[in-house]
N, C-alpha and C positions, 0 to 999 in steps of 0.2 A: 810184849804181852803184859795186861794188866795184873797185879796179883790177885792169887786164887779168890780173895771175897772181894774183889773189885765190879761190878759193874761197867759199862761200854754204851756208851751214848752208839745210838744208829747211824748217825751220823761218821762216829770215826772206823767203825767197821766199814761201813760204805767207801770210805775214800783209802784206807787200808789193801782193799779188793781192785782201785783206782775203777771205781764206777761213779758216774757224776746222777744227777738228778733224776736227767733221761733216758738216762739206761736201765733205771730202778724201774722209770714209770712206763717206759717199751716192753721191760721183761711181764713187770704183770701185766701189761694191755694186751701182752702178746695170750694171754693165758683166758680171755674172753670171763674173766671170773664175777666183773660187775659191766651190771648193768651200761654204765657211762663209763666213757674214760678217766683214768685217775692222768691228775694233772701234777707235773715236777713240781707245781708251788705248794700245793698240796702235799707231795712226802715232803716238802722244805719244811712246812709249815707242822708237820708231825714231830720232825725231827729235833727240829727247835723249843717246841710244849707251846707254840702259839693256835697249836689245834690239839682240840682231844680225837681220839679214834677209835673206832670201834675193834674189837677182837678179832673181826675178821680182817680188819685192812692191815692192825698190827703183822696177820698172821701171812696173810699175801707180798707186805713189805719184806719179811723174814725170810719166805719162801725164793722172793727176787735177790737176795744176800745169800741163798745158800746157809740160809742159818738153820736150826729147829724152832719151828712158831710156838711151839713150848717155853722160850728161854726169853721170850721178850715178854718185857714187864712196863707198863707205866701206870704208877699210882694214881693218876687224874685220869680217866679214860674220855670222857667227854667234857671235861673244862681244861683248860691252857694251862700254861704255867710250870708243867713238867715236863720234862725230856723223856723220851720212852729208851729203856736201856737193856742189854742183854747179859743177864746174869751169869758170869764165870766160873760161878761156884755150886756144887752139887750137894745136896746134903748127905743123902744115902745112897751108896751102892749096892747092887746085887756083889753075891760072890764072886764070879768070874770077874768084874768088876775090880772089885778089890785086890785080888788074887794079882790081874794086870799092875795095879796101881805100885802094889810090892815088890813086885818084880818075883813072885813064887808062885806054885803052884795052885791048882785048888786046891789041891788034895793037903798038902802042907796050910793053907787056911784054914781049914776043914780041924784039924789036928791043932791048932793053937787056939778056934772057937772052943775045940771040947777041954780044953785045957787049962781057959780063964784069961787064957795070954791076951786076947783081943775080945774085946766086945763087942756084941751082935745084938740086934734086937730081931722079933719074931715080926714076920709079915705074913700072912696066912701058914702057909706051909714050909715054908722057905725064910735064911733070914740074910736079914740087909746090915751093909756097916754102914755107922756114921761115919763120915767124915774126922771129926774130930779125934775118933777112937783110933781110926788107921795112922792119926799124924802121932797121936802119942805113943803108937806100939813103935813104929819108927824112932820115936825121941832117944826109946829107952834099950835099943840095938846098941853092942859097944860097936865103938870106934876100931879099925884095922889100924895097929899098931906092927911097923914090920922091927924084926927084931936085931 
């Protein structure tokens, strides 16, 4: 697995999953979602940044990987030249989220947000941690020294 602010060309998810070109382009044909058929050379040609694509097709390729069509990004959308890739890295979580990440509770979150021990920022009603904040609450946990 790539590290956490690493990015993932579609391509090595694909073959990661051992699904070739055809399988990509049967899963979405199978899904009647455009018009015409999408062609294997066509997601070759996505995968590689020698086609741009549109949002939707990004999102039907993603959808054929089992991925979330949210997490694929490519900077070129309609001119070549980039590889479309799927981002590793999350910025904010919700609390249960984070809670997971720590391996504690919420309620124990909840109790180090009011506390100062970890940082939150406010999202409407509710608040979210960065990323960053959870690796450094984590940094600063001691070490289990047995005696």
């Amino acid at each position: 697995m790539a590290p956490p602010s690493a990015s993932l060309p579609l391509a090595t998810i694909r073959k990661l999953q051992g699904l070739t070109l055809d399988d990509v382009a049967e899963r979405i044909n199978s899904t009647r979602e455009f018009a015409r058929p999408v062609l294997r050379g066509t997601i070759c040609a996505i995968e590689r940044g020698h086609r741009g694509s549109s949002p939707r097709m990004l999102a039907a390729i993603a959808r054929a990987l089992g991925i979330d069509p949210r997490s694929v990004t490519n900077s070129k959308p309609h001119k070549g030249g980039d590889v479309s890739t799927v981002s590793t890295e999350k910025l904010l979580y919700t609390a249960d989220e984070a809670a997971e990440l720590l391996s504690m509770s919420r309620r124990r979150l909840d109790e180090l947000r009011r506390a100062g021990d970890i940082l939150a920022v406010r999202d409407g009603r509710s608040f979210k941690f960065r990323r960053d904040d959870l690796i450094e609450y984590a940094s600063r946990l001691p070490a289990y020294e047995p005696a």
